[in-house]
C-alpha positions, 0 to 999 in steps of 0.5 A: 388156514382159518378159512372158517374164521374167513366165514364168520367175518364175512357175516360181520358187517364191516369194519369188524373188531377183533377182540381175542388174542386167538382171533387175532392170530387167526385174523394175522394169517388171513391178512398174511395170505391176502385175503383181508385187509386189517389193522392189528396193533402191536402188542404192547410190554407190560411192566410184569413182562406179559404182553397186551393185544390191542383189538384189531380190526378187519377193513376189508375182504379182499378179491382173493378172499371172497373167491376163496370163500367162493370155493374157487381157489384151491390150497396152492392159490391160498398159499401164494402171495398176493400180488400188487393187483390185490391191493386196490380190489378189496371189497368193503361189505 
């Protein structure tokens, strides 16, 4: 879990963009586990067959992320999908 990429965004003021492909990785893991909301692009094709990531951006840290940066969830809570509930408690900072 890149929690530690969680921190840093939390000190951004929001929406914040993501620019490097691994920050991007970290910040499609985040979302996964519901503890942002973002938009990530696809990546594009190139003609050479390489791909192209867009920047992303990060809309919201959600409910469950600001109790995980809080320290009130442990690894299983993390782990867990988010629920329906999450979807209109994101906190816009």
């Amino acid at each position: 879990m890149p929690m530690e990429f969680l921190r840093q965004v939390a000190e951004e003021k929001l929406p914040f963009t993501v620019f490097a492909p691994s920050d991007i990785d970290k910040l499609r893991v985040l979302r996964a586990a519901g503890l942002v909301t973002a938009f990530i692009p696809p990546a594009e094709e190139m003609r050479s067959g390489a791909e192209m990531q867009k920047a992303a951006q990060v809309l919201a840290i959600t409910a469950k992320g600001i109790a995980a940066l809080q320290g009130q969830l442990d690894d299983a809570d993390l782990l867990a999908p988010s629920g329906p509930e999450d979807v209109g408690s994101a906190k816009y900072l």
